[in-house]
C-alpha positions as CSV (number, residue, x, y, z in Angstrom):
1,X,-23.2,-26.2,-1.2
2,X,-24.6,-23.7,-3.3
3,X,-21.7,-20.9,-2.8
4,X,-19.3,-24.4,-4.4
5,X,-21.4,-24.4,-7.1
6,X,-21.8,-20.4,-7.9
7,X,-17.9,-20.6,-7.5
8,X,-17.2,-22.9,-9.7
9,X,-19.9,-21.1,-12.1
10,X,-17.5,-18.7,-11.6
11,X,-14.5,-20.1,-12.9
12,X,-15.5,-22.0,-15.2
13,X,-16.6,-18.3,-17.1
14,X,-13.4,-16.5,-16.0
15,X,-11.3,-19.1,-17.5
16,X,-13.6,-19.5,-20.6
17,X,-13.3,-15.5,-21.2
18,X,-9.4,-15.5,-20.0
19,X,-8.9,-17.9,-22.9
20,X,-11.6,-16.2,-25.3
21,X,-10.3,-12.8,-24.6
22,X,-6.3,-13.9,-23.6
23,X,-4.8,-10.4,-25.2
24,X,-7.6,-8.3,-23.1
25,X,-5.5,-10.6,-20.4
26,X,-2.5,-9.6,-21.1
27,X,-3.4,-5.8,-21.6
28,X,-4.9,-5.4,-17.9
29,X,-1.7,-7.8,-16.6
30,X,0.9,-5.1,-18.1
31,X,-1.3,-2.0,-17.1
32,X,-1.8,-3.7,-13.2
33,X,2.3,-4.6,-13.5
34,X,3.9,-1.0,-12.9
35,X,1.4,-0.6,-10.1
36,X,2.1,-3.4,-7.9
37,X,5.8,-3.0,-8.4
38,X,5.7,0.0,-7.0
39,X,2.9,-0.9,-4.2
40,X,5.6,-3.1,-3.2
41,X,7.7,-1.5,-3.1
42,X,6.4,0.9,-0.7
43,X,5.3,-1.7,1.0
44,X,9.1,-3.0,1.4
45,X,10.9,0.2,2.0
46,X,8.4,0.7,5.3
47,X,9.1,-2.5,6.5
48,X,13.0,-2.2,5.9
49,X,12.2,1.5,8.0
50,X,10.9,-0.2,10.5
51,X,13.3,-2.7,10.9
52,X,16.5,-0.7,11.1
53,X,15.1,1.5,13.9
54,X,15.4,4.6,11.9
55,X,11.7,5.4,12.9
56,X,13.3,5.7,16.6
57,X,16.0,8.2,15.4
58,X,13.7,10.3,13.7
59,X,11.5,10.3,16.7
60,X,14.2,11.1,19.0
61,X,15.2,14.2,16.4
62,X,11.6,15.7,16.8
63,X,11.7,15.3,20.6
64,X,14.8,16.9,21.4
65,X,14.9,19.7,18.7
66,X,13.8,23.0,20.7
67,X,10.5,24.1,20.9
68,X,9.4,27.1,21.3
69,X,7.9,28.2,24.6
70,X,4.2,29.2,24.8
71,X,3.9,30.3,28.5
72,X,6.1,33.4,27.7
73,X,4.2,35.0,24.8
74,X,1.7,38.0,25.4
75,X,-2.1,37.8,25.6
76,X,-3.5,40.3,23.4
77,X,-6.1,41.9,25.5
């Protein structure tokens, strides 16, 4: 009961200083716009990566290019 009550405390302030202070609002909403355009964005081009099995081709690539081998190179003593 009293977490209902501190909550709607809550918003009843934000929405009183959202109105009060609307071009602060609008300020913060065009700075936060750019970033989660481009958080998406990332966040999309992973999942299309991971959908199209390119992430398998690319591991594939590593695994078969040569490596070189360790058990033939000298000791220093």
């Amino acid at each position: 009961m009293l977490s209902i009550v501190f909550g709607l405390i809550a918003m009843s302030l934000g929405f009183w200083s959202m109105v009060k202070y609307w071009w602060y609002v609008v300020d913060v909403m065009t700075a936060l716009l750019p970033l989660l355009l481009l958080s998406g964005g990332v966040i999309a081009l992973m999942a299309g990566v991971r959908n199209t099995g390119m992430r398998n081709a690319l591991n594939t690539r590593k695994q078969t290019s040569p490596e070189p081998d360790v058990s033939r190179r000298k000791k220093d003593e």
